[in-house]
VOFI-648876 format. One record per atom (N, C-alpha, C): atom name; chain; residue number from 1; residue in one letter; x, y, z. Coordinates in Angstrom, 3 decimals, m for minus. Each point is the difference from the previous one (the first is absolute). Layout:
N
[CA,A,NUM,A,[X,Y,Z]]
...
//
This chain:
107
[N,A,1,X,[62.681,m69.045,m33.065]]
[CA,A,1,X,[m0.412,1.356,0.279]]
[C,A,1,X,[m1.446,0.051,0.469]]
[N,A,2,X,[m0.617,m0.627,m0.539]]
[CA,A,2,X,[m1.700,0.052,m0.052]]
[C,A,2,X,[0.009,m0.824,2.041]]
[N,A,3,X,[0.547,m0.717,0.529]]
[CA,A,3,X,[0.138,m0.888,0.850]]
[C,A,3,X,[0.065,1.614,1.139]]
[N,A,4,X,[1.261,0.527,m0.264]]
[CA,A,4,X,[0.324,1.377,0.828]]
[C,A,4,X,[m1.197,1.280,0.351]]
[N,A,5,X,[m0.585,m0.113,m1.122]]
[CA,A,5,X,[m0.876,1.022,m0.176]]
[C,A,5,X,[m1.369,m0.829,0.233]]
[N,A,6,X,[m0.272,m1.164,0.137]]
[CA,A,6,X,[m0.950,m0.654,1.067]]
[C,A,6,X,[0.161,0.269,1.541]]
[N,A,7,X,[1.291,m0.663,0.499]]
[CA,A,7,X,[m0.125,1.082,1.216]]
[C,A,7,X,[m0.105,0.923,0.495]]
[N,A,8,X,[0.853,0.579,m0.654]]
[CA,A,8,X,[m0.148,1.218,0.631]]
[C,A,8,X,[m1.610,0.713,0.253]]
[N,A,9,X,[m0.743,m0.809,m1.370]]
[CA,A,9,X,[m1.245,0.486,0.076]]
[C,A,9,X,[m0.828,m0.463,1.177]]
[N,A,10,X,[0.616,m1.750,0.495]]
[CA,A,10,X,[m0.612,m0.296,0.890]]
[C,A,10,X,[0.199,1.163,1.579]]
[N,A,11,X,[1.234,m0.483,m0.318]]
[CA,A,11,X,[0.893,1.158,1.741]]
[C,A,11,X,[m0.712,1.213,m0.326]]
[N,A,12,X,[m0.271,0.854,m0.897]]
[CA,A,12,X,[m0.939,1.177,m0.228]]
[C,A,12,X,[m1.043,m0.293,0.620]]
[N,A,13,X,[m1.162,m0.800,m0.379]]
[CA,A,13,X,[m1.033,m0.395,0.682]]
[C,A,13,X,[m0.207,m0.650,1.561]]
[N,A,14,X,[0.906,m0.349,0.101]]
[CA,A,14,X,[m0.037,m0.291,1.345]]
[C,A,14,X,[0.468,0.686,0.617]]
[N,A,15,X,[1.121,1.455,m0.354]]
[CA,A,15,X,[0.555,1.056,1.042]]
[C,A,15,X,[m1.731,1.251,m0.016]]
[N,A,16,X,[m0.643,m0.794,m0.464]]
[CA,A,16,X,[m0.926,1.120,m0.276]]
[C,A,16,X,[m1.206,m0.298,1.070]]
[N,A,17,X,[m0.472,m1.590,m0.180]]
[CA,A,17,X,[m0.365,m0.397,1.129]]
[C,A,17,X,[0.522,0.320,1.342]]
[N,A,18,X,[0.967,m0.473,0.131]]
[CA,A,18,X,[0.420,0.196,1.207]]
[C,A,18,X,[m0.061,1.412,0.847]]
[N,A,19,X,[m0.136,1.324,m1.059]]
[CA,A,19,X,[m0.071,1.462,0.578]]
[C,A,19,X,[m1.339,m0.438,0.065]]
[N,A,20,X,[m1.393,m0.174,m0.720]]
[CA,A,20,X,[m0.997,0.537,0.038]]
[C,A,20,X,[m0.103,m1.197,1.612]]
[N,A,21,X,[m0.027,m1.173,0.431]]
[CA,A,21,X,[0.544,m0.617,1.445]]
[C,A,21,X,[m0.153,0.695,0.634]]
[N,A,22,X,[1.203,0.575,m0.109]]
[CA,A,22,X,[0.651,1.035,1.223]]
[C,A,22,X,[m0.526,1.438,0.346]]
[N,A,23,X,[m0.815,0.076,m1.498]]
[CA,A,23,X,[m1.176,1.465,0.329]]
[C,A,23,X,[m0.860,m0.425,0.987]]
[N,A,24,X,[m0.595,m0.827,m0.720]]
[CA,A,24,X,[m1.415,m0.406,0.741]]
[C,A,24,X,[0.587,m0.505,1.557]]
[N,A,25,X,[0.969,m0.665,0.588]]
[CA,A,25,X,[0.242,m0.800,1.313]]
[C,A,25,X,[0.453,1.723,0.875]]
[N,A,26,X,[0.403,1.094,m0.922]]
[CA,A,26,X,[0.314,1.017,0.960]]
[C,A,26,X,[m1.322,1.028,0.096]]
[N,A,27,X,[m0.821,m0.116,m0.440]]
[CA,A,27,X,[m1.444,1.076,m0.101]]
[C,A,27,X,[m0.009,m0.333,1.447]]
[N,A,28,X,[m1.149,1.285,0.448]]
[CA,A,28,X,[m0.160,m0.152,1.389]]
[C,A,28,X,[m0.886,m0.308,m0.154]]
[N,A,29,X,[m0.688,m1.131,1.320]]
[CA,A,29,X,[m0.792,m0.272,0.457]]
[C,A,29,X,[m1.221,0.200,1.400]]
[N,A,30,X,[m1.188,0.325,m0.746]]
[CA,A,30,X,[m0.867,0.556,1.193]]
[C,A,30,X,[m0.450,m0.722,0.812]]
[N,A,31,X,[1.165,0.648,1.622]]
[CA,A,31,X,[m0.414,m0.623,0.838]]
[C,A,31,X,[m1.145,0.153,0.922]]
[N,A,32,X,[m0.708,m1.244,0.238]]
[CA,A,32,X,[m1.565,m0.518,0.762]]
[C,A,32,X,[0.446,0.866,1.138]]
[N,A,33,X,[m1.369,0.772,0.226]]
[CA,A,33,X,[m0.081,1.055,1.531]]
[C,A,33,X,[0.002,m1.473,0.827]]
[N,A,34,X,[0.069,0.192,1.260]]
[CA,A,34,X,[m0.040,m0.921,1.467]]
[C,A,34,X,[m1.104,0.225,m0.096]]
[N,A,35,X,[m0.952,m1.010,0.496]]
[CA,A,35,X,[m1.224,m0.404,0.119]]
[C,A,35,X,[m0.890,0.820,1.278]]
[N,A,36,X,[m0.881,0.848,m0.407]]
[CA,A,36,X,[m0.503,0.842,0.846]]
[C,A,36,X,[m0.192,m0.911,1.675]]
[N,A,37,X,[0.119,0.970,1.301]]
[CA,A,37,X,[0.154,m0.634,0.890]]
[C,A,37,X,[1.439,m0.517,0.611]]
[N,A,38,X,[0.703,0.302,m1.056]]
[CA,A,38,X,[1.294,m0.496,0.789]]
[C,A,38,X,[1.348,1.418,0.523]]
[N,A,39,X,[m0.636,1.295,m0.209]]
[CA,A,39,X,[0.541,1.050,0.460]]
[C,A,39,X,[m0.795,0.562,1.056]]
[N,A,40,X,[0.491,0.406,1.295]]
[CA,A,40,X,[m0.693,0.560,0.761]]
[C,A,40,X,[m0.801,0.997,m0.120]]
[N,A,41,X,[0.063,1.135,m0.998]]
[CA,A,41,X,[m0.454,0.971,m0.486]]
[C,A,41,X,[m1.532,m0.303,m1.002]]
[N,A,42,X,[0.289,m1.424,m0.358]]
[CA,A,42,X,[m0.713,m0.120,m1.241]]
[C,A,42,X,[m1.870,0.174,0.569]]
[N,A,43,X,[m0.892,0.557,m1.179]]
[CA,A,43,X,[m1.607,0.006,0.524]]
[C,A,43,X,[m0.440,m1.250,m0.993]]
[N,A,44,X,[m0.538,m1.014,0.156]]
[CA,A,44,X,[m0.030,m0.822,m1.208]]
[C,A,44,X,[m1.158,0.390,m0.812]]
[N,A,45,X,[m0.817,m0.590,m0.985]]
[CA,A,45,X,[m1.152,0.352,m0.604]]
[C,A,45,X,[m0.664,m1.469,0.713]]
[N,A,46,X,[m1.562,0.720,0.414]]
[CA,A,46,X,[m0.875,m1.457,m0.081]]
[C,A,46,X,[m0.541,m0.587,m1.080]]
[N,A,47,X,[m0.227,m1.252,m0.325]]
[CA,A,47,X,[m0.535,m0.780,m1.463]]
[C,A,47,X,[m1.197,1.223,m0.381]]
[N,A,48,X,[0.148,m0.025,m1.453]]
[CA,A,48,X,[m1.058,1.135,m0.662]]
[C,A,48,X,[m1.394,m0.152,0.835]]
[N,A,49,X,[m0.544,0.650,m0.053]]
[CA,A,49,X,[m1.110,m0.224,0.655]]
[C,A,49,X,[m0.538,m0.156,1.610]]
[N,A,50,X,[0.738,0.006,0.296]]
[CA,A,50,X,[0.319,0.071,1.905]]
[C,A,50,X,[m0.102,1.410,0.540]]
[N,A,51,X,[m1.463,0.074,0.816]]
[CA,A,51,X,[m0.111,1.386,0.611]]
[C,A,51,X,[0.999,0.356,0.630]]
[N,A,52,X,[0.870,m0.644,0.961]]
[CA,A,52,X,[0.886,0.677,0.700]]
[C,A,52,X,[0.827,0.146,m0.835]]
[N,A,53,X,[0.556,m0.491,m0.873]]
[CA,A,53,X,[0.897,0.712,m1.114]]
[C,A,53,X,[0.260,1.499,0.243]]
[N,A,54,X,[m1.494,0.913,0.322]]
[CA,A,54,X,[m0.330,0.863,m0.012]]
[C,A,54,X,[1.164,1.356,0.889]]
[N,A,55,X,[0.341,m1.171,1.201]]
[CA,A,55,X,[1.045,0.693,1.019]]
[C,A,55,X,[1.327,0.252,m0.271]]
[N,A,56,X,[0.354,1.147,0.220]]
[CA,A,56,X,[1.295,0.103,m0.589]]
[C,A,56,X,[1.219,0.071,1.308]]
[N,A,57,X,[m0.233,m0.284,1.419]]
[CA,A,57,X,[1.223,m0.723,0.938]]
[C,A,57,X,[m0.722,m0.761,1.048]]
[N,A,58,X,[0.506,m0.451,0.801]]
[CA,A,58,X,[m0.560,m0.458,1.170]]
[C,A,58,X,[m0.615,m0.112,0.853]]
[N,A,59,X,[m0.184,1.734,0.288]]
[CA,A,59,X,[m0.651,0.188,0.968]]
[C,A,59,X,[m1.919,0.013,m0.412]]
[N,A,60,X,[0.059,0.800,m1.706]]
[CA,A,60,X,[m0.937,m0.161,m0.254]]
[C,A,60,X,[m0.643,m1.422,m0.007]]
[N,A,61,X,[0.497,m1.236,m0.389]]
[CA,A,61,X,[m0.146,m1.341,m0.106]]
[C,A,61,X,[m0.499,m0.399,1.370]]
[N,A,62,X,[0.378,m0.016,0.904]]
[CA,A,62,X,[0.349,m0.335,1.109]]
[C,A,62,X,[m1.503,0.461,0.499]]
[N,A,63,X,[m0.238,1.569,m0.288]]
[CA,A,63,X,[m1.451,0.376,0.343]]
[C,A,63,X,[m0.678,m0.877,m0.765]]
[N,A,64,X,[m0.146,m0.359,m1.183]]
[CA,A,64,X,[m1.136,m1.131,0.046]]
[C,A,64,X,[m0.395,m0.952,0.193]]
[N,A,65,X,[m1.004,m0.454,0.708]]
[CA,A,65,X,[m0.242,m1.151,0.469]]
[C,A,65,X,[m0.080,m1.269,m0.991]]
[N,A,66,X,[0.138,0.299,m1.413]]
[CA,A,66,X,[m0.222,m0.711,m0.849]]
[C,A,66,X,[1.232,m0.641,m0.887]]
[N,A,67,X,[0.835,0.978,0.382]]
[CA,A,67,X,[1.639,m0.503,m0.277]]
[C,A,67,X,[1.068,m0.586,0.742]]
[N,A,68,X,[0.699,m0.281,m0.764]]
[CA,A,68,X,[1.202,m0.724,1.034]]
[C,A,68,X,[1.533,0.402,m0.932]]
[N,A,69,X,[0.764,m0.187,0.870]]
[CA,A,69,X,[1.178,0.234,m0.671]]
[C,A,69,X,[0.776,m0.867,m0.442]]
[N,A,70,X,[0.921,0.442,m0.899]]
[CA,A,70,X,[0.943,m0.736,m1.062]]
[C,A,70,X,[1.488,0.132,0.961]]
[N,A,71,X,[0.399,m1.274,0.463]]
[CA,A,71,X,[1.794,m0.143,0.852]]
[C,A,71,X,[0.614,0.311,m0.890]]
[N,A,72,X,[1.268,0.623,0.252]]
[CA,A,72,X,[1.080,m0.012,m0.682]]
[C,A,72,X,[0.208,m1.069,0.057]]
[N,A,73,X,[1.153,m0.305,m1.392]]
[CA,A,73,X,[0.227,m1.135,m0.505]]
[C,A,73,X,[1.681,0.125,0.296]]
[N,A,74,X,[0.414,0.910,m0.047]]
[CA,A,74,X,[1.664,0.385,m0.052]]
[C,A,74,X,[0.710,m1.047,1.241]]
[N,A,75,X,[1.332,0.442,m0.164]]
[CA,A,75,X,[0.618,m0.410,1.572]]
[C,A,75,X,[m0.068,0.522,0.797]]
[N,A,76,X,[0.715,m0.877,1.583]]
[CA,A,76,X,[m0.495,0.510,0.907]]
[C,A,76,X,[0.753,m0.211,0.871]]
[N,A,77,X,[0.725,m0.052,1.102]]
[CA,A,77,X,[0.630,m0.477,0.729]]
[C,A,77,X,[m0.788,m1.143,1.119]]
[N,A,78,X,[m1.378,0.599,0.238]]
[CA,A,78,X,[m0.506,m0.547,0.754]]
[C,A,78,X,[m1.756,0.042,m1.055]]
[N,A,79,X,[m0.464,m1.144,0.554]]
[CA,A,79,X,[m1.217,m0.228,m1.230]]
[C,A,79,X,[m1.086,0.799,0.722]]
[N,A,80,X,[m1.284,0.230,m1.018]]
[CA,A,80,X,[m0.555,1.132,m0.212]]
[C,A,80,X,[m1.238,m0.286,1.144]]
[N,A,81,X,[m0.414,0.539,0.940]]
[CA,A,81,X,[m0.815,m0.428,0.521]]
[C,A,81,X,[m1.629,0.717,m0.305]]
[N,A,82,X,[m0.901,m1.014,m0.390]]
[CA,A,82,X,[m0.980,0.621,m0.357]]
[C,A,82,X,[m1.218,0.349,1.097]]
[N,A,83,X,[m0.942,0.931,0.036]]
[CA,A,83,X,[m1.268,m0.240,0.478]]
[C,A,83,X,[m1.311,m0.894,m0.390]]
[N,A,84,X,[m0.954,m0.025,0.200]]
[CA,A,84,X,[m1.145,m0.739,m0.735]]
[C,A,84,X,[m0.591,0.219,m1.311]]
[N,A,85,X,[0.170,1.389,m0.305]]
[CA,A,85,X,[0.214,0.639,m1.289]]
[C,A,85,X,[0.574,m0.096,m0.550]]
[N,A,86,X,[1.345,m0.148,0.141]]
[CA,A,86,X,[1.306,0.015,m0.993]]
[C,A,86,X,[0.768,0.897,0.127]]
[N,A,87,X,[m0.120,1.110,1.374]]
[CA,A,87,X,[0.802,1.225,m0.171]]
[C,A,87,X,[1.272,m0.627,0.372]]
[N,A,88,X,[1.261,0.971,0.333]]
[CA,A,88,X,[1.050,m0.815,0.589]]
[C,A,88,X,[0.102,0.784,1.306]]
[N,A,89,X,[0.565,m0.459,0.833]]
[CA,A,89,X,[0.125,0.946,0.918]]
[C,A,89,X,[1.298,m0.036,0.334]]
[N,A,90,X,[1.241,m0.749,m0.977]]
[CA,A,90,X,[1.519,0.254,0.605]]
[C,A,90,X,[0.198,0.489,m1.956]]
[N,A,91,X,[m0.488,m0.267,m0.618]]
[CA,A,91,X,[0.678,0.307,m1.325]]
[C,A,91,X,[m1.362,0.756,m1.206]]
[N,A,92,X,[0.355,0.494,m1.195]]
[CA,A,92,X,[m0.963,1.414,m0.285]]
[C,A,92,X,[m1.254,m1.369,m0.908]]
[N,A,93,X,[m0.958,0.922,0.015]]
[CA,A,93,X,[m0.789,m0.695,m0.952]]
[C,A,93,X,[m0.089,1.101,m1.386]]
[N,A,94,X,[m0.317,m1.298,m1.226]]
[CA,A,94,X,[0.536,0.502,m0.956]]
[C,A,94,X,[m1.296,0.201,m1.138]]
[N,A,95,X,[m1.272,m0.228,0.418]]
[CA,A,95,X,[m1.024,0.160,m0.613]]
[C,A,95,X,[m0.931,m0.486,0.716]]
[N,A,96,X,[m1.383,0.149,m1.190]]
[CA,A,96,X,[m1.239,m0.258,0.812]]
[C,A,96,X,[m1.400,m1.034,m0.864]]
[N,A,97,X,[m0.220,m0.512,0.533]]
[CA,A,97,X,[m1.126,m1.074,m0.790]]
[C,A,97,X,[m1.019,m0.655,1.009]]
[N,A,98,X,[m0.740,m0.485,m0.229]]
[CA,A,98,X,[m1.423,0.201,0.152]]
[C,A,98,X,[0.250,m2.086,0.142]]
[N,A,99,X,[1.002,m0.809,m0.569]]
[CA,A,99,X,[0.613,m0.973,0.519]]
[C,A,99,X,[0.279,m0.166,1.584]]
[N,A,100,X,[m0.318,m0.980,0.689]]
[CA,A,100,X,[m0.129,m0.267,1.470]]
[C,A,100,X,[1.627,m0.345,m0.225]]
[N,A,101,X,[0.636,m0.008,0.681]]
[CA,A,101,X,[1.725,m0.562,0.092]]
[C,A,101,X,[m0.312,m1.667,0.330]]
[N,A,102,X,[1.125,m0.626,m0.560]]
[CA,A,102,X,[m0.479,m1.643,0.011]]
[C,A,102,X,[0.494,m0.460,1.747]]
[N,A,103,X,[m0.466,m0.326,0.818]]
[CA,A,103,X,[0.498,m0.493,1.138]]
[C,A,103,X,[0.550,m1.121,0.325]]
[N,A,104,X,[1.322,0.303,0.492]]
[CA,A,104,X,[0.507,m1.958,0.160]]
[C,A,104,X,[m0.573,m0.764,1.099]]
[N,A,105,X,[0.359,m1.621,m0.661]]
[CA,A,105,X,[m0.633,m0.895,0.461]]
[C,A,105,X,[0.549,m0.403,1.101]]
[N,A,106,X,[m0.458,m0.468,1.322]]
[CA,A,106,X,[0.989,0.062,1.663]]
[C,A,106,X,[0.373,m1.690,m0.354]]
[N,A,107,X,[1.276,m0.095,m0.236]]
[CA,A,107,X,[0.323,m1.266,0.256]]
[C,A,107,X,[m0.268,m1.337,0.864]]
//
C-alpha cells in the first residue's frame, strides 16, 4: 500500500511540474521593436549628445552644414544610393548625426 501511495505522490508531483512547464513556455513574450532605421517612416535618435540630434526630418538636417544623414537600413529592391552627406536620393533617410557616413574603399 505504502509503495501505491508513493506514486501516486510521485505522478502528483510531476503532473504538477509539468502544468507549472506549460505555464511558463505559454506566457507571452515581449517582442524586440526592429531596429530603428529599418522602416521607411522611421526618424532615428542621434547618440545622446549630438547637436544635430536636434533635427527632427530631413530637410531640416540637410540645411545644416554640420550634419549628415542616417540611410535606411530596410529593404530595397534596388540599393540605396547615397550623396556625400549621407542623404539618399532613391530611398528615405531615417535620421540625423553630426557622424560623417563611412565611405567605401574603390577596389
Amino acid at each position: 500500500m505504502k509503495s501505491a501511495v508513493a506514486v501516486a505522490s510521485v505522478a502528483s508531483a510531476l503532473l504538477g511540474l509539468v502544468l507549472a512547464g506549460l505555464a511558463v513556455a505559454s506566457a507571452p513574450v515581449a517582442a524586440q521593436p526592429p531596429p530603428c532605421g529599418e522602416n521607411p517612416r522611421d526618424w532615428c535618435p542621434a547618440a545622446p549628445g549630438d547637436p544635430c540630434g536636434r533635427h527632427r526630418n530631413a530637410a531640416a538636417c540637410r540645411a545644416d552644414p554640420a550634419c549628415y544623414g542616417m540611410p535606411y537600413r530596410g529593404e530595397s529592391v534596388v540599393a540605396c544610393i547615397l550623396d556625400e552627406r549621407g542623404f539618399g536620393t532613391n530611398c528615405p533617410t531615417v535620421g540625423c548625426t553630426s557622424t560623417p557616413p563611412l565611405r567605401k574603399q574603390a577596389k
